[in-house]
BASE-227899 format. One record per residue (C-alpha): x, y, z. Coordinates in Angstrom, 2 decimals, always signed. Layout:
       u       v       w
       X       Y       Z
...
This chain:
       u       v       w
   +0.00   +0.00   +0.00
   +1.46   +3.71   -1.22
   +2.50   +6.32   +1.79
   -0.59   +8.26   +0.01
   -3.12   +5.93   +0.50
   -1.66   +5.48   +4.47
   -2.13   +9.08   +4.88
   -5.43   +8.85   +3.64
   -6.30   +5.91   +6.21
   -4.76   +7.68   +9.43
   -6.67  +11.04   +8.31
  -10.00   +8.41   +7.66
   -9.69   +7.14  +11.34
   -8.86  +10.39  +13.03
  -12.43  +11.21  +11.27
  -13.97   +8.03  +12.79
  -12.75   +8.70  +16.31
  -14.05  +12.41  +16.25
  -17.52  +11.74  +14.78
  -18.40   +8.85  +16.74
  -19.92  +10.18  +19.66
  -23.73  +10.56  +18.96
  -25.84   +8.21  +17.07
  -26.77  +11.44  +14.61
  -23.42  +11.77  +13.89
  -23.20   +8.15  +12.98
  -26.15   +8.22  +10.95
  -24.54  +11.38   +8.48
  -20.97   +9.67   +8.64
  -21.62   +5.67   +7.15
  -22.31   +6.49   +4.24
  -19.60   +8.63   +3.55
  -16.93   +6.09   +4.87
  -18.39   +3.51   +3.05
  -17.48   +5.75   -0.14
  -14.64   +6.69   +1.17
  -13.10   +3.21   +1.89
  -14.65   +1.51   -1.65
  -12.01   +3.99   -2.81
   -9.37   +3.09   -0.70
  -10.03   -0.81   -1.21
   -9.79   +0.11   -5.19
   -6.30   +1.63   -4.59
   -5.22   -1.36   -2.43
   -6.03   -3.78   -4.62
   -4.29   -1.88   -7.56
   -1.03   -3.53   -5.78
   -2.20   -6.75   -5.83
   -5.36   -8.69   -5.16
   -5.48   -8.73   -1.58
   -9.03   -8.40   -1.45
  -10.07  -11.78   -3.11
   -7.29  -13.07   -0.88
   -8.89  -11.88   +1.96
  -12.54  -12.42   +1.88
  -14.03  -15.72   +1.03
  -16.64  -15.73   -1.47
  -19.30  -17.01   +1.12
  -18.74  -13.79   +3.16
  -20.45  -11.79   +0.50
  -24.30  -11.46   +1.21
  -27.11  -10.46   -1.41
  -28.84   -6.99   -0.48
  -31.56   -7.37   +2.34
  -35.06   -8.18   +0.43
  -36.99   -5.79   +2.24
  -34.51   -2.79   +0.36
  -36.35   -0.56   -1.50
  -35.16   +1.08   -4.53
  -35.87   +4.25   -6.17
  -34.58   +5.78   -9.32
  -34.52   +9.68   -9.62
  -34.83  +11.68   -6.73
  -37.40  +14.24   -7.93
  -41.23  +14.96   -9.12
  -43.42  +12.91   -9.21
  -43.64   +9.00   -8.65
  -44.79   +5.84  -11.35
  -45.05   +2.97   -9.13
  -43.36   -0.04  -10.53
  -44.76   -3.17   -9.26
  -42.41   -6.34   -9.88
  -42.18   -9.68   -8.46
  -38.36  -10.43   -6.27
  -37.07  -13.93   -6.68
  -36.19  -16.79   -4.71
  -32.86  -14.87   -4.09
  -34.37  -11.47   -2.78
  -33.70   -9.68   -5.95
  -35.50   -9.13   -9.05
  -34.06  -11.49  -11.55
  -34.56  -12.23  -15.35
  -37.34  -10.55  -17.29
  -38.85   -8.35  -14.03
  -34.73   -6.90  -13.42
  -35.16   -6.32  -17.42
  -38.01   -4.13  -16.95
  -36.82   -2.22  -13.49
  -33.23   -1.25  -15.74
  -35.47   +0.15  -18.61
  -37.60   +1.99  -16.63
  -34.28   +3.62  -14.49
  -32.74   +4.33  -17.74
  -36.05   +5.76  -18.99
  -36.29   +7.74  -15.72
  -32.44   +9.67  -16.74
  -33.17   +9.95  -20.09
  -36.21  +11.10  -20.37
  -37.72  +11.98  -17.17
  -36.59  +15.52  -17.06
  -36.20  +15.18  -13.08
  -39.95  +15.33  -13.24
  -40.46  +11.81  -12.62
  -38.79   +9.04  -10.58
  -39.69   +5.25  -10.42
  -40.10   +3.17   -6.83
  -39.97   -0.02   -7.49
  -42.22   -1.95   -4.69
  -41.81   -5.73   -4.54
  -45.31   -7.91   -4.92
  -43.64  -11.35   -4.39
  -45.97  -11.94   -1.61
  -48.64  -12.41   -4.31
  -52.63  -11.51   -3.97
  -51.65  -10.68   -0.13
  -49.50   -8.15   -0.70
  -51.45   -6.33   -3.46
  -53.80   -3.71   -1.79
  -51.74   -2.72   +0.61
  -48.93   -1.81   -2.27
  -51.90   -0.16   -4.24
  -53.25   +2.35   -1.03
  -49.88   +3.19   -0.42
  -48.73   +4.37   -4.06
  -51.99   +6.47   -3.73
  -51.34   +7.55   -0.59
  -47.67   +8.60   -1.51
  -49.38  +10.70   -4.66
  -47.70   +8.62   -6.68
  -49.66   +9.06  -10.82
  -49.54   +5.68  -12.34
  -49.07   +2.10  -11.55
  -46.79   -0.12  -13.92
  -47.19   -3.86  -12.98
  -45.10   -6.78  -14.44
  -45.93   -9.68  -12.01
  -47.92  -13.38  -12.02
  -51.29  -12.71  -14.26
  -53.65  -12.91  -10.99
  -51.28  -10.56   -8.99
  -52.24   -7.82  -11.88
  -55.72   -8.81  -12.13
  -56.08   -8.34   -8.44
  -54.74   -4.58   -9.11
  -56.78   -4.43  -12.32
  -59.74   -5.30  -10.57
  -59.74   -2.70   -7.63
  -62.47   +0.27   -9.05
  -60.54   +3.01  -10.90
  -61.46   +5.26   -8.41
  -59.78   +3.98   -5.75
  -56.31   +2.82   -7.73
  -54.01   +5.29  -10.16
  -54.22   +4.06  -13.86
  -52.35   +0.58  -14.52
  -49.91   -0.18  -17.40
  -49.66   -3.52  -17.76
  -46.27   -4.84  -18.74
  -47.32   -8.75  -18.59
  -49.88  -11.72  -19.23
  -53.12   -9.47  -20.47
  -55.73   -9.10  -17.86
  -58.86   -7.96  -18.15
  -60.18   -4.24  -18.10
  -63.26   -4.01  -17.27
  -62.39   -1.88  -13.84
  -61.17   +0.87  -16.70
  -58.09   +3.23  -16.94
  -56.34   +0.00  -17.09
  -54.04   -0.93  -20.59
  -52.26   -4.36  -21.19
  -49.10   -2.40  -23.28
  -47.03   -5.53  -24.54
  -47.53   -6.58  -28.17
  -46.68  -10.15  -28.52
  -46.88  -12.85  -31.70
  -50.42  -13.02  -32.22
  -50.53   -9.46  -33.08
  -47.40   -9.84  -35.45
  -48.91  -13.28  -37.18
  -52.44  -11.42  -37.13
  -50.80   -7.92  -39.53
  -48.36  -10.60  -41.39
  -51.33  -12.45  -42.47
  -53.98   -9.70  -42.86
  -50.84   -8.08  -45.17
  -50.95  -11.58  -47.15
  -55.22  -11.54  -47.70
  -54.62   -7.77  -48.99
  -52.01   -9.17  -51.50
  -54.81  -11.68  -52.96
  -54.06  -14.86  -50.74
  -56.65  -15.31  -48.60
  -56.80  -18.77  -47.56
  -55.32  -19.36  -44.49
  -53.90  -22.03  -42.09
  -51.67  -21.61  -39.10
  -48.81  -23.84  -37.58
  -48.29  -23.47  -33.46
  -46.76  -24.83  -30.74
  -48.60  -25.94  -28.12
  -48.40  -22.35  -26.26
  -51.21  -20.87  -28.67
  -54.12  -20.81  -26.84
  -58.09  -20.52  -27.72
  -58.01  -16.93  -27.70
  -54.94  -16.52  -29.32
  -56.37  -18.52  -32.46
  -59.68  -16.53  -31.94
  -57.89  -13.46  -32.58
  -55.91  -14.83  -35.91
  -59.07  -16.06  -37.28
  -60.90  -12.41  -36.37
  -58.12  -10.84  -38.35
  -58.12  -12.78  -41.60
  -62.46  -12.56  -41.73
  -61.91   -9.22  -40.90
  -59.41   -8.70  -44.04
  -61.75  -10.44  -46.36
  -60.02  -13.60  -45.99
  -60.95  -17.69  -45.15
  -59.15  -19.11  -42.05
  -58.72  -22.77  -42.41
  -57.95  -23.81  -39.44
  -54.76  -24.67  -37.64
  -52.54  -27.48  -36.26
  -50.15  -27.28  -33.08
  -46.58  -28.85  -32.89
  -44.22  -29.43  -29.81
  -40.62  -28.65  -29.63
  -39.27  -31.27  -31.84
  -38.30  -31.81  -35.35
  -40.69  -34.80  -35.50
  -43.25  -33.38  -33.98
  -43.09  -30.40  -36.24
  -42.34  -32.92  -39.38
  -45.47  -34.67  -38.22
  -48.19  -32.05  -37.76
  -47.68  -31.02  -41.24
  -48.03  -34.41  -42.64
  -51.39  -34.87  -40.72
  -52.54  -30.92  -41.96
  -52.04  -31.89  -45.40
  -55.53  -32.32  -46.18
  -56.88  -29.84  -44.38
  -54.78  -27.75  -45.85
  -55.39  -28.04  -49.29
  -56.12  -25.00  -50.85
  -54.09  -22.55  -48.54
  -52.25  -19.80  -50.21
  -50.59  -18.34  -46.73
  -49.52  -20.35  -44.17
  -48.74  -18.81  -40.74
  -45.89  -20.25  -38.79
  -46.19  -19.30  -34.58
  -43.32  -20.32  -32.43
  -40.03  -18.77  -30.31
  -37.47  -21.61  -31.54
  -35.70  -22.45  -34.50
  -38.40  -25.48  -34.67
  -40.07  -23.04  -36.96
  -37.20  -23.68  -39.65
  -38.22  -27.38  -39.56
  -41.93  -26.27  -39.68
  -41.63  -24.49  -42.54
  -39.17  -27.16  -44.68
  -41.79  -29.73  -44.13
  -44.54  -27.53  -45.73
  -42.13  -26.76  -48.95
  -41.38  -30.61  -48.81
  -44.90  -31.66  -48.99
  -45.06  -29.40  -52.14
  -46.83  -26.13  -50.77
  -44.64  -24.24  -52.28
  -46.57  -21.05  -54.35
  -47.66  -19.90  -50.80
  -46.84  -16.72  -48.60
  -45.10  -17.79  -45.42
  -45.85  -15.56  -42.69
  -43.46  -15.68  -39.79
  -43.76  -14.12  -36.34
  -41.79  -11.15  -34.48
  -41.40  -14.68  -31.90
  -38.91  -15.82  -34.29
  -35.07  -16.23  -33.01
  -32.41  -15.11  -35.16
  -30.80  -18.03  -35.27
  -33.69  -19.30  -37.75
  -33.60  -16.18  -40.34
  -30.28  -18.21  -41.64
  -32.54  -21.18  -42.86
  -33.17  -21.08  -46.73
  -36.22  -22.73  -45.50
  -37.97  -19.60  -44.55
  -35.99  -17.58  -47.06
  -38.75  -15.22  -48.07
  -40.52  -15.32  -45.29
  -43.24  -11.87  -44.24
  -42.52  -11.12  -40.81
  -44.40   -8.40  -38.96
  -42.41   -6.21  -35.65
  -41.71   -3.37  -34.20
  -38.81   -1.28  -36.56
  -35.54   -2.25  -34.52
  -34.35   +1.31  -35.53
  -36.06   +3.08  -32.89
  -34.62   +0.30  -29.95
  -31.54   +0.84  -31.85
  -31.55   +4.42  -30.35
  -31.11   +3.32  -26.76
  -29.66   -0.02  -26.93
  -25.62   +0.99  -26.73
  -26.42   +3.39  -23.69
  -28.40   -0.02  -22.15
  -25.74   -2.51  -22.83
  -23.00   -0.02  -21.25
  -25.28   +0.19  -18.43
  -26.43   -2.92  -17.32
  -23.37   -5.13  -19.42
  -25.95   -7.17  -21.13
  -28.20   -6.66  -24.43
  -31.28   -4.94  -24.64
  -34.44   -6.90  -24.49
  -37.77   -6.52  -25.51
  -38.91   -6.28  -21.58
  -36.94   -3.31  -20.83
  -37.58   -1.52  -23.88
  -41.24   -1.48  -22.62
  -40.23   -0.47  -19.24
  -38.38   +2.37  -20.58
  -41.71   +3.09  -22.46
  -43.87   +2.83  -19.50
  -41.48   +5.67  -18.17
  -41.65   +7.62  -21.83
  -45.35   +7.60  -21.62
  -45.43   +9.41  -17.81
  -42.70  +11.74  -17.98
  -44.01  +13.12  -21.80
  -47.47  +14.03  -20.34
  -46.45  +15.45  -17.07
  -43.66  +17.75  -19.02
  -45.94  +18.96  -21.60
  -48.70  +19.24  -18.89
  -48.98  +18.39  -15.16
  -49.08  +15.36  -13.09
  -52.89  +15.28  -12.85
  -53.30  +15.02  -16.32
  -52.12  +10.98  -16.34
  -55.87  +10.78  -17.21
  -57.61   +8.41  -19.00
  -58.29  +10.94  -21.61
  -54.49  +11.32  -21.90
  -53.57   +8.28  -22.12
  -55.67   +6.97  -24.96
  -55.21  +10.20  -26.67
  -56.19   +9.21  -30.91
  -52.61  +10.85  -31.78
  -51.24   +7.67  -29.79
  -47.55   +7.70  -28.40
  -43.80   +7.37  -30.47
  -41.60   +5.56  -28.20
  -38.80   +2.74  -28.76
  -41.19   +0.11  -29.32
  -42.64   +2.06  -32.33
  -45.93   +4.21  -33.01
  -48.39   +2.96  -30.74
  -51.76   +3.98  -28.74
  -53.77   +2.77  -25.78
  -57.56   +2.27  -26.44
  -60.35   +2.51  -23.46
  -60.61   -1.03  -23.76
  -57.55   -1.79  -22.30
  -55.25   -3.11  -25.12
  -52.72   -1.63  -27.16
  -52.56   -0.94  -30.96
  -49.23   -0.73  -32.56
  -48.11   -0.11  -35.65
  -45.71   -2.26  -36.80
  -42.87   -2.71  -39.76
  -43.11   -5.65  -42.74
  -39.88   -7.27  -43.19
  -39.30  -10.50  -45.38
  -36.56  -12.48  -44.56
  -33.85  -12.60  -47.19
  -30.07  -13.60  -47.19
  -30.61  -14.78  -43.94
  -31.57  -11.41  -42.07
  -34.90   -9.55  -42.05
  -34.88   -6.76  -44.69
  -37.40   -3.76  -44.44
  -40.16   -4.06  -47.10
  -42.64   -1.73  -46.05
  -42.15   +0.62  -43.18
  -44.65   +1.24  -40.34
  -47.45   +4.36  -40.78
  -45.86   +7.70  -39.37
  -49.01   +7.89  -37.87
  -52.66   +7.15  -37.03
């Protein structure tokens, strides 16, 4: 250790030994020596790692789970309800969502708005309590990314006695009002890929899922061809295998006789074998319509070279995602780009306004929102509609074919 950094250490105690004598002069002191020596470990271990040499790995504990965290320090509050894990901190797709919402908060907030994050692993139990105490801390909107009946349970409480809820998982239902289920997931892109298809002139068509697609999600693919003048034919479902996927197209070839687009659902690059089994069993003057659900490792397939593909214009993610990655030293994700949307959506109508004006009114204005996840707007009905890019997969990436509307 340098004679600098031992004069540092002598001054550091002479500090200690002066200031503790009350418990008030305690409280102002810790957390300036605990800044203080973080530096002075960081300059000890630039002579060698004496640290890890030190301190055993078990000594290290996790942060207490009843820590609270905040990001920003000013204006006025969104409530960010999340789910901890089994380790006491948010993990996965909820710490996803708190980083885009604290980078929203310093990009964007203006020091107008700041986010507390309030854990709701304690379930139903823990939910009105959380709820009456955002309200009574005048905080001006509720965003909620937990278990589907923890954000029912909020969803359901009468708008007058909650703030308005943005919904960041599973859909739940509305019917409480000022209440709006934000995410856009592959339903909505296979339901504009195939209406897109039925404007071109093929209008017959059948749809390949895994076994995740569920009644309503088929209800609303079948709404949206009839609606775009088209027949829906019916589907088949697939699990994660390459025979299984080889095998519901073998037993759909009857049924789909006829079909002119063929809609392919699924998050793994079991889609790939999907789609060479139709062009095998000689569908091959169809439209295959992918999903925004696709991985990237399937574009590189010539198997669903030429492929329509409906999603959100990465350009606009593009804008944040270097600042994220330095950050949080990981990629950006779809969940935080909505969290830092969440926090777009707040801080844009306070600034231009005031914090009252999180209205309902506001919030489904017709002009709708621009954010990283694209053009999009919230309807009273409590979903979202957003306007989305067509790509079609060629030389294994997805290449722009027709950009999304500028606006409504």
């Amino acid at each position: 250790m340098t004679p600098h950094l031992n004069s540092k250490i002598a001054r550091l105690h002479g500090l200690r030994n002066r200031v503790l004598k009350t418990p008030a002069a305690i409280s102002r002191v810790v957390p300036a020596l605990v800044l203080i020596a973080g530096g002075l470990l960081a300059g000890c271990q630039a002579d060698g790692d004496s640290l890890s040499n030190s301190v055993k790995n078990t000594d290290i504990k996790a942060p207490s789970s009843t820590v609270e965290e905040s990001f920003g320090e000013t204006g006025t509050e969104i409530t960010l309800l999340l789910p901890k894990g089994s380790t006491g901190l948010y993990e996965g797709e909820a710490r996803d969502i708190r980083d885009g919402a604290a980078l929203g908060v310093g990009e964007v907030g203006n020091g107008q708005v700041f986010v507390k994050v309030v854990d709701v692993s304690g379930g139903l139990a823990s939910v009105a309590a959380a709820v009456s105490a955002a309200k009574a801390r005048n905080s001006a909107l509720l965003v909620s990314f937990a278990p589907q009946a923890t954000t029912a349970a909020v969803a359901a409480i009468p708008s007058a006695e909650r703030l308005p809820l943005i919904n960041l998982g599973a859909p739940v239902p509305a019917t409480s009002g000022n209440v709006y289920n934000f995410t856009s997931d592959e339903v909505d892109s296979a339901v504009e890929g195939a209406r897109t298809s039925v404007s071109s002139g093929h209008k017959k068509v059948f749809v390949f899922a895994t076994t995740e697609l569920t009644a309503i999600g088929e209800a609303r693919i079948a709404d949206g061809v009839r609606a775009s003048g088209g027949t829906y034919l019916g589907s088949a479902r697939y699990a994660l295998s390459d025979a299984s996927a080889a095998d519901a197209v073998t037993k759909s070839k009857v049924q789909m006789q006829g079909a002119d687009t063929i809609v392919v659902l699924g998050k793994s690059t079991i889609v790939t074998t999907v789609a060479g089994a139709i062009k095998a069993a000689g569908f091959t003057n169809i439209t295959l319509v992918g999903t925004s659900g696709w991985p990237q490792q399937a574009y590189t397939s010539p198997a669903v070279s030429g492929a329509l593909i409906a999603m959100v214009d990465p350009e606009g993610a593009s804008m944040i995602s270097e600042r994220y990655q330095r950050h949080y030293r990981r990629p950006l994700t779809a969940n935080a780009a909505y969290g830092y949307d969440a926090v777009a959506i707040a801080s844009g109508i306070i600034r231009t306004k005031d914090p009252k004006a999180l209205t309902a009114e506001n919030l489904t204005s017709k002009t709708g929102f621009r954010g990283i996840t694209g053009l999009f707007r919230l309807n009273v009905s409590g979903g979202v509609e957003r306007k989305l890019s067509l790509f079609t997969i060629t030389g294994g990436k997805p290449n722009l074919f027709v950009a999304a509307p500028k606006a409504f």
